[in-house]
LOMI-680080 format. One record per residue (C-alpha): residue number from 1; residue in three letters; chain; x, y, z. Coordinates in steps of 0.1 Angstrom, whole numbers. Layout:
<sites>
{site NUM, "ALA", "A", {X, Y, Z}};
...
</sites>
This chain:
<sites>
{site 1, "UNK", "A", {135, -273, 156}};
{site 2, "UNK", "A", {125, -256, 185}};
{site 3, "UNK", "A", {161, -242, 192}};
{site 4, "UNK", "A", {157, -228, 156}};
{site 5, "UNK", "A", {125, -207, 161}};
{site 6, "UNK", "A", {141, -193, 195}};
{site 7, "UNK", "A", {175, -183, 174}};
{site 8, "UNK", "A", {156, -166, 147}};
{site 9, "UNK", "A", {160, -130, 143}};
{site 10, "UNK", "A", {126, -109, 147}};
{site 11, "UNK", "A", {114, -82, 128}};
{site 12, "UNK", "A", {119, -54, 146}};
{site 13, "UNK", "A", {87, -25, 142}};
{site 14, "UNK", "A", {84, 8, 158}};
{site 15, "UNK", "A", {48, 22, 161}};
{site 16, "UNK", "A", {47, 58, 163}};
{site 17, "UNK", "A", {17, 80, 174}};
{site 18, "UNK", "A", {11, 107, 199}};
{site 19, "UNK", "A", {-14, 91, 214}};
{site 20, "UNK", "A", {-2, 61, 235}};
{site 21, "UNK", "A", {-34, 40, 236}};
{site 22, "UNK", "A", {-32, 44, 197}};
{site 23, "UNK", "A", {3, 28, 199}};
{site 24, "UNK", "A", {-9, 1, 219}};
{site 25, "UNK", "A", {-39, -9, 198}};
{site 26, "UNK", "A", {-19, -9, 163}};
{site 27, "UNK", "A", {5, -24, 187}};
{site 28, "UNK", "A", {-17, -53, 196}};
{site 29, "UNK", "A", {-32, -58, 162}};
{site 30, "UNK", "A", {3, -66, 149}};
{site 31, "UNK", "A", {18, -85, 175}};
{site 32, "UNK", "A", {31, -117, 163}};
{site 33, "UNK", "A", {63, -142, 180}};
{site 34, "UNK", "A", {84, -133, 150}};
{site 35, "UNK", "A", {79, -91, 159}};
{site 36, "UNK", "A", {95, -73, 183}};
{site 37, "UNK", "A", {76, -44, 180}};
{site 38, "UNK", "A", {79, -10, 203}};
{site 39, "UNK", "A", {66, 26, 204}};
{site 40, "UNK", "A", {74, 59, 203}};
{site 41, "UNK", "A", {51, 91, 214}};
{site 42, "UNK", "A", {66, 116, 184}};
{site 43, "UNK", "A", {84, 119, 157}};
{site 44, "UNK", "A", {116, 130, 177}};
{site 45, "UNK", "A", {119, 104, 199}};
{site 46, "UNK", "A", {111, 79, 168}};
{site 47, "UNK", "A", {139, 90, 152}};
{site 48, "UNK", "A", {161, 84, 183}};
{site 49, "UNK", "A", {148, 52, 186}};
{site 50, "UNK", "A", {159, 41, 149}};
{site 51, "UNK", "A", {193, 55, 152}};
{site 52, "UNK", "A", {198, 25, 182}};
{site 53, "UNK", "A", {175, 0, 165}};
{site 54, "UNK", "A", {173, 2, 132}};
{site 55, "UNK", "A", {136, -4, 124}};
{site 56, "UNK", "A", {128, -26, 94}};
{site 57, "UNK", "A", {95, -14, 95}};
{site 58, "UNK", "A", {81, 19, 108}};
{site 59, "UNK", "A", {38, 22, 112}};
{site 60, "UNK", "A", {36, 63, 118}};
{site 61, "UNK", "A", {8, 82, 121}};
{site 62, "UNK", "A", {6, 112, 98}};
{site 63, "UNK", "A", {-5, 140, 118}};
{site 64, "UNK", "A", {17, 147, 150}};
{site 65, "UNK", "A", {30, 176, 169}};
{site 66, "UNK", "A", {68, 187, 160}};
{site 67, "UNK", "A", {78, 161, 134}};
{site 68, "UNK", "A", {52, 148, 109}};
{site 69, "UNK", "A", {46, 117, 98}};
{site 70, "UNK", "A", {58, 132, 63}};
{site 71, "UNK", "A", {88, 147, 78}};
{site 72, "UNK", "A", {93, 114, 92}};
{site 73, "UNK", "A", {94, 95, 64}};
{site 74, "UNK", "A", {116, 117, 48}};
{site 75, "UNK", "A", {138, 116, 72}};
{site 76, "UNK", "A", {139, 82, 73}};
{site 77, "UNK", "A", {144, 71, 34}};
{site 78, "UNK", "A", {173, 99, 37}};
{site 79, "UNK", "A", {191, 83, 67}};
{site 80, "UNK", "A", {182, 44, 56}};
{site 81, "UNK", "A", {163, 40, 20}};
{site 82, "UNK", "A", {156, 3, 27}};
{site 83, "UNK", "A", {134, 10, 61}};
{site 84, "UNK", "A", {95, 1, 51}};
{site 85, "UNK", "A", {76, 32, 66}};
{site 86, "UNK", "A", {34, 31, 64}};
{site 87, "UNK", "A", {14, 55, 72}};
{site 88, "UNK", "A", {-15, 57, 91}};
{site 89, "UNK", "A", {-44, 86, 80}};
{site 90, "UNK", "A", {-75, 103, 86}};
{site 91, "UNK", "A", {-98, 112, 58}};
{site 92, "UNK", "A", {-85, 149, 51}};
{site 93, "UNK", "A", {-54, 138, 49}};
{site 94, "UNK", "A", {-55, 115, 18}};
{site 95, "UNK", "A", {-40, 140, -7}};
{site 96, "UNK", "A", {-9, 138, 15}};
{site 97, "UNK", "A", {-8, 103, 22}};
{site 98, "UNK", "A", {-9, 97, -19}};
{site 99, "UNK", "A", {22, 126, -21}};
{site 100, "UNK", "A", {38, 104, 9}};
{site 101, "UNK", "A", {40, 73, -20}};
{site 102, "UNK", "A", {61, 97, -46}};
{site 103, "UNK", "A", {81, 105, -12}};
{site 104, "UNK", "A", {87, 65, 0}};
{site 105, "UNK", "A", {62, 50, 18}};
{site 106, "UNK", "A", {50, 15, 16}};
{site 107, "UNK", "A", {19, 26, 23}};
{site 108, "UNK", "A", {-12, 43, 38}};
{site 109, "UNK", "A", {-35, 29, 58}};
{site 110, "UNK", "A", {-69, 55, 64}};
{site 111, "UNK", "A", {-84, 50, 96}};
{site 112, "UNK", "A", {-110, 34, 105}};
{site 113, "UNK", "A", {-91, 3, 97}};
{site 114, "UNK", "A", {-93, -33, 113}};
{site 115, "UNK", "A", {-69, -52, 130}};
{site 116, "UNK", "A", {-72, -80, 99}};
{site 117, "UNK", "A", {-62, -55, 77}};
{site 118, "UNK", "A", {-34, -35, 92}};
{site 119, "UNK", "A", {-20, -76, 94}};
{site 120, "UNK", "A", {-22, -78, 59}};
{site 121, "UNK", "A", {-7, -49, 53}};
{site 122, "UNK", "A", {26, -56, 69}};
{site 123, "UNK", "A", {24, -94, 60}};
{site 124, "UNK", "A", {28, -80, 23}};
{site 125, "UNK", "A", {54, -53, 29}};
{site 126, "UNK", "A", {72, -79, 48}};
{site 127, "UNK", "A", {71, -105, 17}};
{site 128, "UNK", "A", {85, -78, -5}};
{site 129, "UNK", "A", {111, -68, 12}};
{site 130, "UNK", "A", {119, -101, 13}};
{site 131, "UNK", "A", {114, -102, -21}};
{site 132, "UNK", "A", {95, -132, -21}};
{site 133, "UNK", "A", {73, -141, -48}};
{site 134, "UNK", "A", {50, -167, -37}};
{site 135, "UNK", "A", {40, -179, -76}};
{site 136, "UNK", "A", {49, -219, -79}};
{site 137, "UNK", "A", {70, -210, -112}};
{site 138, "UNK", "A", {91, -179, -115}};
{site 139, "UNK", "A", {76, -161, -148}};
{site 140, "UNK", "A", {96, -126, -156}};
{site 141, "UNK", "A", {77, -96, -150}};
{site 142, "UNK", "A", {52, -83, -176}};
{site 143, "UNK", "A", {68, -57, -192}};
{site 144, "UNK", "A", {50, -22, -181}};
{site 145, "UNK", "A", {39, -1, -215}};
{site 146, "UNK", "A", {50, 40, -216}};
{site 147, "UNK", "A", {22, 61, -216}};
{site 148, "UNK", "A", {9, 52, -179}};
{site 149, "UNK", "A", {10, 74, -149}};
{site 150, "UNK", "A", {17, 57, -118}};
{site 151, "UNK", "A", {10, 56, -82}};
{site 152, "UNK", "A", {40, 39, -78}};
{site 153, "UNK", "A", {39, 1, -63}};
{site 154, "UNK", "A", {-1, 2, -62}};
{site 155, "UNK", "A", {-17, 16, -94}};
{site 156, "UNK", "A", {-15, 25, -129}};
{site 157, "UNK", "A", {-36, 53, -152}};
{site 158, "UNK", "A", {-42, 52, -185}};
{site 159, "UNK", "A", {-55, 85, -202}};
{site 160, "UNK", "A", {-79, 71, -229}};
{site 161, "UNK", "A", {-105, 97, -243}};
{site 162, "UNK", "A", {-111, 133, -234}};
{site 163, "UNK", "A", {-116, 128, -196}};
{site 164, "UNK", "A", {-115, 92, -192}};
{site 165, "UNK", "A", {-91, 70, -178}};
{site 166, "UNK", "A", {-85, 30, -173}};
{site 167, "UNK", "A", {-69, 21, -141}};
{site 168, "UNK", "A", {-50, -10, -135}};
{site 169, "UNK", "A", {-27, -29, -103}};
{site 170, "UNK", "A", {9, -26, -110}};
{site 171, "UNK", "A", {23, -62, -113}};
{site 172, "UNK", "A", {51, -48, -87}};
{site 173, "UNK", "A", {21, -51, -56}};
{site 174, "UNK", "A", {11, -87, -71}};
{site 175, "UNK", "A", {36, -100, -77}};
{site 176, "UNK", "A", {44, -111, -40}};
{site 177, "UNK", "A", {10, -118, -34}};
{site 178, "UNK", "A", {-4, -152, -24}};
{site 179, "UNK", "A", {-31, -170, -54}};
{site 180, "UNK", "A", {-55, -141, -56}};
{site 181, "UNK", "A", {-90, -158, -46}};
{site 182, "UNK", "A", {-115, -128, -47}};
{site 183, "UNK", "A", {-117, -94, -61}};
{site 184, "UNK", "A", {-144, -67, -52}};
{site 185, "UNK", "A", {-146, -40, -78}};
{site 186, "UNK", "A", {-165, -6, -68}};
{site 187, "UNK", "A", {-197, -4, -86}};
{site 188, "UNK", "A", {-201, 13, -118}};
{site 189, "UNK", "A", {-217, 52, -114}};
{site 190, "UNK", "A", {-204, 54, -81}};
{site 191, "UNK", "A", {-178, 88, -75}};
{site 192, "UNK", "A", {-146, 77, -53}};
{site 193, "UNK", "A", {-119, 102, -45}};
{site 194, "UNK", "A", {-83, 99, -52}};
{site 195, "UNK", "A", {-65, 76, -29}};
{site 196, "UNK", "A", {-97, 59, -16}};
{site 197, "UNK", "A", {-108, 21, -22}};
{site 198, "UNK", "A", {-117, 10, -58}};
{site 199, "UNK", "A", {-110, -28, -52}};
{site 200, "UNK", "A", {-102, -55, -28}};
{site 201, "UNK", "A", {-89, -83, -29}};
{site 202, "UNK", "A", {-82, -114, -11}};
{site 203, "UNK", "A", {-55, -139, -13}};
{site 204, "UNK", "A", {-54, -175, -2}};
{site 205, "UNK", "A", {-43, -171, 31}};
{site 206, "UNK", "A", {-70, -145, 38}};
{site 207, "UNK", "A", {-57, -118, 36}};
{site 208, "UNK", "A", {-73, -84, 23}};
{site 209, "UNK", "A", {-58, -60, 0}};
{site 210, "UNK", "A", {-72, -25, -6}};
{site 211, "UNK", "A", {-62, -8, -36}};
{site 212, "UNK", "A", {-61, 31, -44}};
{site 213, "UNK", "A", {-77, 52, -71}};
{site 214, "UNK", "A", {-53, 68, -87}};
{site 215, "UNK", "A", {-77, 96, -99}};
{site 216, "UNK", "A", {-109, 113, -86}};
{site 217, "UNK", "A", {-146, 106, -108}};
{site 218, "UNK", "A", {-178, 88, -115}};
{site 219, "UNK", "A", {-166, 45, -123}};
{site 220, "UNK", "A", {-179, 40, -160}};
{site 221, "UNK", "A", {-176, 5, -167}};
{site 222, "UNK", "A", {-157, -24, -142}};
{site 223, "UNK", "A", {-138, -48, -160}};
{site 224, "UNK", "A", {-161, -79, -154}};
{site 225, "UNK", "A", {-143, -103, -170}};
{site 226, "UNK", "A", {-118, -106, -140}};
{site 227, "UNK", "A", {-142, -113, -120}};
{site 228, "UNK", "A", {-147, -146, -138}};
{site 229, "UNK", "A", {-111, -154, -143}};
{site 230, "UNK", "A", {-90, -139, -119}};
{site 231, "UNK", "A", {-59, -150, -129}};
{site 232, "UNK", "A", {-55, -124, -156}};
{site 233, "UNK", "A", {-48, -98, -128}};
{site 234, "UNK", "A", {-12, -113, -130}};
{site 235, "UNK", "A", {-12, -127, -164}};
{site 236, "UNK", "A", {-18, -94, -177}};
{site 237, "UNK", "A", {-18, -67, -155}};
{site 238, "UNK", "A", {-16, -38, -181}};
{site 239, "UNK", "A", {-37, -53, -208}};
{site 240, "UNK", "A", {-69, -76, -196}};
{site 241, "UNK", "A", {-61, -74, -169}};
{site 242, "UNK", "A", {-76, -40, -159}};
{site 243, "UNK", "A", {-99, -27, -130}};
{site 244, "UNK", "A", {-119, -1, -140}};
{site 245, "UNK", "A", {-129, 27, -165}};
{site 246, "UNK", "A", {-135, 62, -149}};
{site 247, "UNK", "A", {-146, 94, -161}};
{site 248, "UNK", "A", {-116, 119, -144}};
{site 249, "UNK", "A", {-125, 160, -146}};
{site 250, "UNK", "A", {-98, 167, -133}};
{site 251, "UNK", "A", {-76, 144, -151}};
{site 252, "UNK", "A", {-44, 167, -155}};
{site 253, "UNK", "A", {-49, 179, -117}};
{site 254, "UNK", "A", {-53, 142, -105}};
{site 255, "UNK", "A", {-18, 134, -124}};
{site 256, "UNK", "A", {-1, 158, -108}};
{site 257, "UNK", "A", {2, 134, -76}};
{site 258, "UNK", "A", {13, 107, -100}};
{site 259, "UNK", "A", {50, 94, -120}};
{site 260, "UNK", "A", {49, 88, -153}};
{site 261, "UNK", "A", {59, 58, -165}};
</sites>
């Protein structure tokens, strides 16, 4: 048994950032016996690194010197469009980091963030790529309606009356997901951004999930009924199942950053 843990291939990881005690705390916070994970101080020498490695997963921040995290995710998905690339952000940059998802990325991550929750982050791009699904009976996929707009592998838009909007998970992020214990919905009459936090939630092994507004405005009405039976967050992701009601201004502008269904 032993013998098997030591013959087991790692994930291999590359943390990117131009600041090297940056590297070495996301470096930390992820560490685990089944990662090899290394750094690299820009873009440039990231990408020289990959070419002798091959990465499966890359944690970049976005803003560096020379080569961008952007550029170096596109780079990336052009060279090998199975490598998992997430991006780490600052505030400003959250309109890019939502772009970086129509362009490939896993993920964003906005700093601050904790160690707990960079770990969950990778734990679930990990299971997907594994394509794990982690339900104790393999149901197909809920079927996704037209009509939606789509921050693709996180959430989905629904344009209902003249500036407001239901937003939803897309079963593609929970479906690899541990049992869903605990959701916190943003409260109602409070304005988020697109690309910030409307909802957490936790799985039963503990870890925390943050999901993205796909649209800027004031929350209208939370769907409470999820909060008292969770399970219809994957039992019907597009229909009951839904997060939150939001009155968008800027609705058309705010789907501009999104994919249609």
């Amino acid at each position: 048994m032993e013998e098997n843990m030591k013959d087991k291939v790692k994930r291999k990881i590359l943390v990117v950032d131009d600041e090297i005690n940056v590297c070495k705390s996301i470096r930390q916070a992820i560490a685990k016996e089944e990662y090899d994970v290394d750094m690299a101080l820009s873009g440039e020498e990231a990408l020289q690194m990959d070419k002798e490695r091959l990465y499966d997963l890359v944690v970049t921040d976005l803003m560096m010197p020379g080569i961008s995290g952007v550029d170096l995710l596109t780079t990336l998905k052009i060279n090998r469009p199975e490598v998992i690339v997430i991006l780490v952000t600052g505030y400003p940059t959250i309109k890019t980091a939502v772009q970086s998802i129509k362009l490939g990325a896993f993920d964003y991550i906005p700093k601050p963030f904790t160690p707990d929750e960079l770990r969950s982050l990778v734990s679930r791009a990990f299971k997907k790529a594994a394509g794990k699904e982690v339900d104790s009976k393999k149901v197909p996929s809920p079927p996704m309606p037209e009509g939606l707009f789509l921050m693709r592998g996180h959430t989905w838009l629904r344009k209902e009356e003249e500036h407001m909007a239901t937003i939803g998970i897309v079963y593609d992020f929970l479906k690899n997901l541990e049992m869903i214990t605990h959701i916190e919905l943003t409260p109602e009459n409070k304005s988020i951004f697109q690309g910030e936090v409307c909802a957490r939630i936790t799985d039963t092994e503990g870890n925390i999930h943050r999901i993205w507004s796909p649209a800027s405005g004031r929350i209208a009405r939370i769907n409470k009924t999820i909060e008292e039976d969770i399970t219809l967050l994957k039992r019907d992701p597009y229909g009951s199942g839904w997060l939150l009601q939001i009155v968008v201004p800027e609705l058309e502008k705010d789907i501009e950053g999104l994919v249609a269904s």
